[in-house]
C-alpha positions in Angstrom: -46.6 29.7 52.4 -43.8 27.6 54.5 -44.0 27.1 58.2 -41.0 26.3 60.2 -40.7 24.5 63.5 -37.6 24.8 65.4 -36.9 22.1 68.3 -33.5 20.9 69.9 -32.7 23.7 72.0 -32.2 23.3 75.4 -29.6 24.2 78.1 -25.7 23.1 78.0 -22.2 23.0 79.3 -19.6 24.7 77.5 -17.9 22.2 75.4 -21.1 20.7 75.1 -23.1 19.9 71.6 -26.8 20.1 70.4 -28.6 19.9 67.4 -31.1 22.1 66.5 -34.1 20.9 64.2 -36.3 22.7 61.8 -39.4 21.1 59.9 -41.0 22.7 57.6 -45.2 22.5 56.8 -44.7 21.4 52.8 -41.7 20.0 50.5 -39.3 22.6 49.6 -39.6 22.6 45.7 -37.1 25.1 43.4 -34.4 27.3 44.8 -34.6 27.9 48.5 -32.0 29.5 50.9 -32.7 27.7 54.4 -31.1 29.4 56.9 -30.1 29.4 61.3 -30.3 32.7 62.7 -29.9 33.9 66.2 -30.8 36.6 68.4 -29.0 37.3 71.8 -31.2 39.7 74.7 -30.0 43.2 73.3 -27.8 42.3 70.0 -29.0 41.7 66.4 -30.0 39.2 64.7 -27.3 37.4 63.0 -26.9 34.3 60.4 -25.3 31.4 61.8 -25.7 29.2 58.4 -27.5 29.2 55.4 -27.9 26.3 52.6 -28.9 26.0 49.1 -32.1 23.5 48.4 -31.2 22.3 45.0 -27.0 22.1 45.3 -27.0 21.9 49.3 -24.2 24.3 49.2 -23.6 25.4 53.2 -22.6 28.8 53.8 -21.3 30.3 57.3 -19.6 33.6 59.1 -15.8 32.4 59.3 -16.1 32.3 63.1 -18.3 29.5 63.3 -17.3 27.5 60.2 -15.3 25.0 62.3 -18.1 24.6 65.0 -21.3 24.6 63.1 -22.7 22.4 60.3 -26.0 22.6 58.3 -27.5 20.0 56.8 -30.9 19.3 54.9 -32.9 16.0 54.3 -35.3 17.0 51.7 -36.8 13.0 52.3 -38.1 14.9 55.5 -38.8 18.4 55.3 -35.7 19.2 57.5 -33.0 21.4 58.4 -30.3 20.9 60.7 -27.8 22.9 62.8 -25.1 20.4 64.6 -22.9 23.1 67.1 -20.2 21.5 68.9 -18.0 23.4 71.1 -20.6 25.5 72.7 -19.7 28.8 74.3 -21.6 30.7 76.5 -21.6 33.5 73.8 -23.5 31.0 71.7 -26.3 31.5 74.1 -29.6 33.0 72.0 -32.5 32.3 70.3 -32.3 30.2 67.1 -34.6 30.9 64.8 -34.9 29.1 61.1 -35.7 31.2 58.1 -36.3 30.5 54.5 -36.4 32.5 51.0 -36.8 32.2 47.6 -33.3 32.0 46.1 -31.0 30.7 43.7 -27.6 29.1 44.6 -25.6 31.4 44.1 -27.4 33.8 46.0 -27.6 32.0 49.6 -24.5 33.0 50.5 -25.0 36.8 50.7 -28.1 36.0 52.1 -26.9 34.8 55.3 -25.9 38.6 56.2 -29.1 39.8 55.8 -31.9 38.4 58.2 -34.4 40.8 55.6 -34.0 38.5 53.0 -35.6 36.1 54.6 -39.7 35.9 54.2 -40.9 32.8 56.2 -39.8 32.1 60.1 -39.8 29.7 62.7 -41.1 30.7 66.5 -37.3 29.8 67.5 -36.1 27.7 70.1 -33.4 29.0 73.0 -30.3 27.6 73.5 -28.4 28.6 76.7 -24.8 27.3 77.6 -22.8 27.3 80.8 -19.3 28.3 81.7 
């Protein structure tokens, strides 16, 4: 069993930056896919980024691969979502998820929200035109 915390979110300008935090409750030991999901009021969930635990390979939809950035510091339990450039379509609820997974699989796993077994609570981020 992994719990995730989410914290960072908060309220923005557009053009602005935040970074989102995730902790989870124990070390992530093996093949995890950590991932940053979001949910705007009447859309879908979608993946925003997703990472590997043992390579650290980041994985992201096209359209945010210049704005966002994942990271993971194993030394403390947590992962990361830097977004600069904030839009007001960027304006959800960030949840972070994680799975069992190889490497190779984190990547396809990032289309999929079902893939994912544990969740955080989330944390909103709203920005501003």
């Amino acid at each position: 069993q992994v719990h995730l915390q989410e914290s960072g979110g908060g309220s923005v300008q557009a053009g602005g930056s935040l970074r989102l935090s995730c902790v989870a409750s124990r070390i992530i030991v093996g093949d995890y896919c950590l991932g940053w999901f979001r949910q705007a009021p009447g859309k879908e969930r979608e993946g925003v980024a997703a990472i590997s635990t043992r390579v650290g390979h980041a994985n992201y939809p096209t359209y945010l691969l210049a704005r966002f950035e994942v990271s993971l510091d194993k030394a403390k339990n947590t992962l990361y979502l830097q977004m600069n450039s904030l839009k007001p379509e960027d304006t959800a609820m960030y949840y972070c998820a994680a799975a069992e997974a190889p490497d190779t699989l984190c990547e396809y796993y990032l289309s999929g929200d079902f893939n994912f077994v544990y969740w955080g609570q989330g944390t909103q981020v709203t920005v501003s035109s």
